[in-house]
C-alpha positions in Angstrom: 157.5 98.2 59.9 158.3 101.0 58.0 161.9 102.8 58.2 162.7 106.6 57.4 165.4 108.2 56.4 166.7 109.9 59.6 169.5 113.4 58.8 172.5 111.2 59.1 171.6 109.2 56.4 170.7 112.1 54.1 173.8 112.9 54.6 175.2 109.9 53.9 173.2 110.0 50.5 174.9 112.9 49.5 177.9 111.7 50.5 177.3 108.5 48.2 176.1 110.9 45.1 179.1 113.1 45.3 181.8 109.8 45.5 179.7 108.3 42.5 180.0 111.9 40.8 183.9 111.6 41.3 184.2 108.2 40.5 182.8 108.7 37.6 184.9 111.8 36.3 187.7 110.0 37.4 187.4 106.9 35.5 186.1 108.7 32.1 188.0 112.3 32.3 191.4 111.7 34.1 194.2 109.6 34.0 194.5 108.2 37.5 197.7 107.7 39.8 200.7 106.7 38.0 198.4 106.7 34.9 196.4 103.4 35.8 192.7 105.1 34.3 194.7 105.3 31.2 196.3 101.8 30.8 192.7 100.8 31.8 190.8 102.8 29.3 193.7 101.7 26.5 193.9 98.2 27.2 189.6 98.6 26.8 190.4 99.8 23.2 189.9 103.7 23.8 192.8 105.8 22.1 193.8 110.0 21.8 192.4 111.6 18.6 194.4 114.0 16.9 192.9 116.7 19.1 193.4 115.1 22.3 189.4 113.4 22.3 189.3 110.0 23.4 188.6 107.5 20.2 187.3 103.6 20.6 189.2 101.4 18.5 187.6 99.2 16.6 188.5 95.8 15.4 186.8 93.3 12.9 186.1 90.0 13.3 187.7 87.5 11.1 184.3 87.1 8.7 184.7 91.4 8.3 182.0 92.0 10.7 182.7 95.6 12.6 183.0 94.3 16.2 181.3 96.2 18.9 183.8 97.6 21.7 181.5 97.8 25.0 184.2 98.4 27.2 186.1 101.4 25.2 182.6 103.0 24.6 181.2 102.8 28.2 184.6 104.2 29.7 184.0 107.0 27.4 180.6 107.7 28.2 180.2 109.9 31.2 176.2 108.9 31.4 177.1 105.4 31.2 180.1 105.4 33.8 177.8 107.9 35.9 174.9 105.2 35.5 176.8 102.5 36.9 178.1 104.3 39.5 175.5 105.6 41.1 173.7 102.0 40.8 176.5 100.3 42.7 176.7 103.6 45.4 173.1 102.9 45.8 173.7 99.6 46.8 176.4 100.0 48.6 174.0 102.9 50.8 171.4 100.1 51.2 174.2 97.8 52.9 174.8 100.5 54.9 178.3 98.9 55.8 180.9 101.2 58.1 183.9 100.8 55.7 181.9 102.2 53.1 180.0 105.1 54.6 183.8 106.0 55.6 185.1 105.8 52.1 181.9 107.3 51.0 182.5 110.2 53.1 186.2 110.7 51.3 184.8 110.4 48.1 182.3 113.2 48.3 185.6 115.7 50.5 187.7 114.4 47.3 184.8 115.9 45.2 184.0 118.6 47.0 187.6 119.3 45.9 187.7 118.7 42.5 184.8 121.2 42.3 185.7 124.1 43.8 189.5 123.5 42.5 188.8 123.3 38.6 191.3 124.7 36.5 
């Protein structure tokens, strides 16, 4: 038996797409509440450039190999964080579970925000 999408769950969808959008600028552009993004992103290796651009620190291994910093790169990526978090929003639509339709729906007012309040 086949299932289609009915209007709520359009909605829903867009709902999911705009949390994942603000998720996503969250975790790679902003520095959280009380600054917990940034003790994240530094404790994953990324650090401020001279000109405020966020830097991946790099360390070597003890033979001198250059060892490869997934986590500082991909929480500097905003097509790699975005990636992700439309995957797991995707999934999380598919479950279809109340608690996360609701937060789903307060992720996509909280970007609704952050789009029409940019500075």
């Amino acid at each position: 038996m086949q299932q289609q999408l009915t209007l709520i769950d359009l909605f829903l969808l867009a709902c999911y797409t705009l949390a994942a959008y603000r998720m996503t600028h969250l975790l790679v552009y902003e520095n959280g509440p009380w600054d917990v993004i940034d003790w994240l992103r530094h404790k994953a290796g990324v650090v401020a450039g001279e000109n405020g651009e966020r830097l991946v620190y790099e360390q070597f291994t003890q033979k001198g190999k250059l060892k490869y910093n997934f986590w500082g790169h991909l929480l500097i990526c905003p097509l790699c964080v975005g990636f992700w978090m439309c995957l797991v929003a995707f999934l999380l639509f598919l479950w279809g579970n109340l608690i996360f339709n609701l937060l789903a729906v307060f992720g996509a007012m909280w970007a609704v925000l952050l789009l029409l309040f940019r500075e």
